[in-house]
N, C-alpha and C positions, 0 to 999 in steps of 0.2 A: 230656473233650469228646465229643459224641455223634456218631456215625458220619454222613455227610453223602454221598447219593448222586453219583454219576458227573455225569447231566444237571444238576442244582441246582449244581458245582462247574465245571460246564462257563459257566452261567449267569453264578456270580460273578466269575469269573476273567474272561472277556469283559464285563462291567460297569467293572472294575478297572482292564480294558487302557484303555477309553476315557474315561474319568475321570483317571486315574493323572498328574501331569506329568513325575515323573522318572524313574531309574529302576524299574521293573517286579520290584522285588523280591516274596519271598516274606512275608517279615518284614514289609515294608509291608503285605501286605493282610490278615498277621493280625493285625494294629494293629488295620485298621478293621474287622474280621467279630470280633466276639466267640465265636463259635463253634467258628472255626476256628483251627486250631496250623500254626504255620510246617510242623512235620512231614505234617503233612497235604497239605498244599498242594505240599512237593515231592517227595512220594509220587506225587501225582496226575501231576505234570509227567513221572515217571520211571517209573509202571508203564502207562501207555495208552499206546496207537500210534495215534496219530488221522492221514488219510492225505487224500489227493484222495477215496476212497470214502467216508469218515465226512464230509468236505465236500458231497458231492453228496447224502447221507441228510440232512445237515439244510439245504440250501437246496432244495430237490426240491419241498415242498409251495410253494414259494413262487414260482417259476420255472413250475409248470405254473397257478399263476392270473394270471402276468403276460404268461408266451409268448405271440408270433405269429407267422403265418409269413412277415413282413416282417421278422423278427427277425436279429440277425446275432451270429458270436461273435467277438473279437477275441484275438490272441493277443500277447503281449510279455513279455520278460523283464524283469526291474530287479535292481539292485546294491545288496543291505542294507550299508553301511558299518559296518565293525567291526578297524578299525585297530588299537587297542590289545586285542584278545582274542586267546587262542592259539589258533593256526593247527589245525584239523584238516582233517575230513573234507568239512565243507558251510562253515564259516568259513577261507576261504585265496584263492589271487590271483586274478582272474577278472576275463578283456579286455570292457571297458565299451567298446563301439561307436563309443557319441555321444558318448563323451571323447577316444576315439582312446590309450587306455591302460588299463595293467593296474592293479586297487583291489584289496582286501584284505573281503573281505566277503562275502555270503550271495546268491547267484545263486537270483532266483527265477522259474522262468516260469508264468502264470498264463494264465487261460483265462474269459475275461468275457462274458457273455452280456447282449445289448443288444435290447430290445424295439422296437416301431415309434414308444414316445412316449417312449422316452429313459432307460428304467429299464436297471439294470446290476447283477445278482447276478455273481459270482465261481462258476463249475460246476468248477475242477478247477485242480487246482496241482501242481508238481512242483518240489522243490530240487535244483538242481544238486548232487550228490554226487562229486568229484574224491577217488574211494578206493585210483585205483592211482599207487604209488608209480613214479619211472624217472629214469635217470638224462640229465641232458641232453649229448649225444656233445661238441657246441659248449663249452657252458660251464661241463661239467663238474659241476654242480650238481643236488639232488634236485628232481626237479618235480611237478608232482600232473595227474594227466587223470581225466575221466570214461568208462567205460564205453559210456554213450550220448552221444550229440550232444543240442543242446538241438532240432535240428530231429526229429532220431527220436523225442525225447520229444513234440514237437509232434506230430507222426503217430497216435499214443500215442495221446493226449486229443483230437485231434479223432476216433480211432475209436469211443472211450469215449462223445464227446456222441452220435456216431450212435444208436449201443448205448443210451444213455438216451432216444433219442428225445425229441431238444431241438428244437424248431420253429425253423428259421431256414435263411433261403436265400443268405446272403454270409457268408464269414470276410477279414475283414480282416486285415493284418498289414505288417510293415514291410518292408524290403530285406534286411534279415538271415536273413528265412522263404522267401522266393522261390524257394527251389531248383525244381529240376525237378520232383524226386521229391512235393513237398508239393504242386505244381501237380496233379500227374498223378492223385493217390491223392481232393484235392477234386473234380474234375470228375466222376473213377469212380466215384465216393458221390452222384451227381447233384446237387452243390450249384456255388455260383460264389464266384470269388476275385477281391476286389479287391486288390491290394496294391504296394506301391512296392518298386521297380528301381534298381539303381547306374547312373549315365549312359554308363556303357561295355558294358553288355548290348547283345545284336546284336539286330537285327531285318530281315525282309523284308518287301516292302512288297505283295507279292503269293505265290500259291502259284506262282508260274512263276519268280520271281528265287528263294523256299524253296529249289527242286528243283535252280533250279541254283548254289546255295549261293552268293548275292548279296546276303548279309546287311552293314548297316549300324548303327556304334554311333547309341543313342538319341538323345543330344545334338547329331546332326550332321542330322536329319532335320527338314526344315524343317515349319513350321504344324502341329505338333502341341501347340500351345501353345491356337490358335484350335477345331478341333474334335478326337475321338478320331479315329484313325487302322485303319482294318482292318489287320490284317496277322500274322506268325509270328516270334513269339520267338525265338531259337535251342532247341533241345534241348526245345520242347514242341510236338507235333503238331497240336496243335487251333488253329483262328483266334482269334484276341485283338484287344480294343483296347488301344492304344496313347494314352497322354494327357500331357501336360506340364501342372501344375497351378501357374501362377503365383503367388506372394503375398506378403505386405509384412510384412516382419520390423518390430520393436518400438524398432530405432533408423532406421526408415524405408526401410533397405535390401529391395532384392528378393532373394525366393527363389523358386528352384522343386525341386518333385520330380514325379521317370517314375511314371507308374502302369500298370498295365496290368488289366487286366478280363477276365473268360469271357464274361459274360454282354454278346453282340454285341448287344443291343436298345438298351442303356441310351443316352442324351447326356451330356456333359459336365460339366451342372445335376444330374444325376441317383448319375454316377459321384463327382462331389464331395459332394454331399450324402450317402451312404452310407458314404463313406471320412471323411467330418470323426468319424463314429463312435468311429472308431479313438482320438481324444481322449479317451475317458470313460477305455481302461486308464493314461493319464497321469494322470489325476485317480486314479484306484484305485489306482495307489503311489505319491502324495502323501500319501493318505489314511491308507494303512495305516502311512506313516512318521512322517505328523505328530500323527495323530489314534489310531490303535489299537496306538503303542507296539510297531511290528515288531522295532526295532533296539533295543530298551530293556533287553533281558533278561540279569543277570549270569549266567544258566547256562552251566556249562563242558562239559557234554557231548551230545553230537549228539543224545541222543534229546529231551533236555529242550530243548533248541533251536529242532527241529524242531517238538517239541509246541506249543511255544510261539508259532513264526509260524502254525501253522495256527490255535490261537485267537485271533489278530492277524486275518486275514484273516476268521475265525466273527465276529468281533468289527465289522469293518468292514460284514459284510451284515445283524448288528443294527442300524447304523447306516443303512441304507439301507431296510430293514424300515419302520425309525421313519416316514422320510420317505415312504415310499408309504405306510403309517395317516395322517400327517399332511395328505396332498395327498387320499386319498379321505375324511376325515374333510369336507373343508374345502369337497369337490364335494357330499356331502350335505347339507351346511349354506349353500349356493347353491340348492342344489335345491328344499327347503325354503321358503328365502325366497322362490324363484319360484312354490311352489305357496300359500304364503299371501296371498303379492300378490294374485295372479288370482281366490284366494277374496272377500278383501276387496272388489275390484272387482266381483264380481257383487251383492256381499250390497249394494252402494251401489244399483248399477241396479233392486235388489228395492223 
C-alpha cells in the first residue's frame, strides 16, 4: 500500500468520525479506504501529538474570516463516559457538577469561540490528566489528582486566545469558573465577564457597606430578579452587576440563576441576550458525543486516546465549516435572484 500523507489522513479519519455509527475502529475504516491497512491507521493514532496548538493552526484561517469584535468565547468542561474501559491516566473518576457525582470517563475542557451571528469554532482544548497517584488518609484507597485545576487550565487558554488575538469582548462561563482569580486575570486583559454564581456568594450593595464588610448572600437580596443590581462581590475589587435571570424549565417549573457581569453599561435584555451564548458549548458536546464519535474509540492508551478526541473535536469544526459554505452559498443565491429580478424589471419598463 502506498504511503498516504499526515494532512490527507488527518482528512479521512475526521470524515470516518462523522459518518462512522458505531464504534470508531481501526479495522472499520480500512474496510472502507482501500488504500489504507489497519497498520497505518494506528501508526498515525500513536506516532502524532496533535494538541490545542495543532487545533488552533487548523481552525485559525477560519476564525479570522468569521471574528468580530462583538464576539465572545465560552468556556466549559464535559464528561466522555467510558465506564467499561481501563482506568488510566485521562480515562478514571471525575466529579460531574450537574450530576452532583463522580463518572468514570474523559474530562474535557474546551474553549468556543462565538461570533456576533451565531457561528461557533472550538480555538483550544485541554484533557484533564489525573497523573499523580496518593493515597486517601480517610479511606484508605489509591486516588488519582491532576497537577493543575481545571480553573488554571482555564487561565491557560484564555491567555493563549489573548496571544492569538481572537476578536471578542465577553467570556462567558458557568458557576464552576467564577473564582476570583479568573475574574481578576479577565478584567486585567481589558475584556468583560459574564458568568453565573452559587446563591450563597456575598455581595454589597454599595462601596460603603464593601469597606465595612456588609456583605449579603445573593438569594436573600430582594428585585434583582426585576433589573441588575450595581454592587461588589466578595473577593473581587471592581463594581459588578448583579442579576437573577428567571426561567421555565420543560416540566413547567421555574428556575433561576445569579449572574453577574463587568461590563456596568449593559440591561438586563442585553446581559441575557449575551449569556443565552453560553448554550452553543452545550450543543458542541452534544455534538461531538453524538455526531463526531468522541467516546467511540476502542484505544487503550493515552496517546492514541487523546489523538483521537482531538480529531473528534477537528472533526466537529468540519461539520460547522460545512454549514457556514452552506448558509453563504444560499445568501449568494438570494443575492442573485434579487439582482435578476430588478434586471428583468427594468428590461420590462424598456
Amino acid at each position: 500500500m502506498r504511503r498516504i500523507d499526515k494532512e490527507r489522513l488527518i482528512d479521512i479519519y475526521t470524515d470516518y468520525l462523522i459518518s462512522v455509527q458505531g464504534q470508531a475502529r481501526a479495522t472499520g475504516l480500512s474496510r472502507i479506504i482501500d488504500e489504507l491497512s489497519h497498520e497505518q491507521i494506528t501508526r498515525f493514532l500513536s506516532n502524532n501529538e496533535f494538541n490545542s496548538k495543532t487545533l488552533w493552526l487548523n481552525v485559525k484561517r477560519m476564525v479570522r474570516e468569521i471574528e468580530d469584535k462583538g464576539g465572545v468565547i465560552v468556556f466549559d468542561d464535559t464528561i466522555v463516559k467510558k465506564s467499561c474501559s481501563k482506568e488510566n491516566d485521562i480515562i478514571c473518576w471525575h466529579y460531574d457538577h450537574s450530576k452532583g457525582r463522580h463518572i468514570k470517563g474523559v474530562n474535557i475542557l474546551s474553549c468556543l469561540y462565538i461570533n456576533s451571528a451565531g457561528i461557533s469554532i472550538p480555538v483550544n482544548f485541554e484533557i484533564v490528566k489525573k497523573d499523580i497517584k496518593y493515597c486517601d488518609i480517610k479511606t484508605k484507597k489509591e486516588k488519582r489528582k491532576s497537577l493543575k485545576t481545571k480553573n488554571e487550565m482555564l487561565r491557560e487558554m484564555f491567555i493563549r486566545s489573548i496571544q492569538n488575538h481572537i476578536k471578542f469582548k465577553y467570556v462567558l462561563m458557568d458557576s464552576w469558573f467564577s473564582s476570583k482569580e479568573n475574574l481578576e486575570l479577565i478584567t486585567k486583559k481589558k475584556k468583560h465577564f459574564i458568568c453565573a454564581i452559587k446563591s450563597n456568594r456575598l455581595f454589597a450593595l454599595s462601596k460603603k457597606e464593601k469597606l465595612q464588610g456588609k456583605f449579603q448572600r445573593v438569594d436573600s437580596i430582594a428585585d434583582i430578579d426585576k433589573k441588575p443590581i450595581l454592587g461588589y462581590i466578595k473577593g473581587f475589587s471592581k463594581p459588578i452587576l448583579l442579576y437573577k435571570q428567571v426561567f421555565k424549565n420543560k416540566d413547567g417549573s421555574k428556575g433561576a440563576i445569579y449572574l453577574i457581569c463587568s461590563d456596568t453599561t449593559l440591561d438586563e435584555d442585553k446581559i441575557q441576550t449575551i449569556y443565552q451564548k453560553r448554550w452553543k458549548i452545550e450543543e458542541y458536546h452534544k455534538s461531538i458525543k453524538q455526531n463526531t464519535a468522541v467516546g467511540k474509540s476502542p484505544t487503550k492508551i493515552v496517546k492514541t486516546q487523546s489523538n483521537h478526541i482531538f480529531l473528534s473535536i477537528l472533526a466537529f469544526f468540519k461539520l460547522e465549516t460545512l454549514k457556514i459554505k452552506h448558509a453563504l452559498k444560499a445568501k449568494l443565491w438570494i443575492k442573485a435572484n434579487m439582482i435578476a429580478f430588478k434586471e428583468l424589471q427594468k428590461l420590462k419598463c424598456a
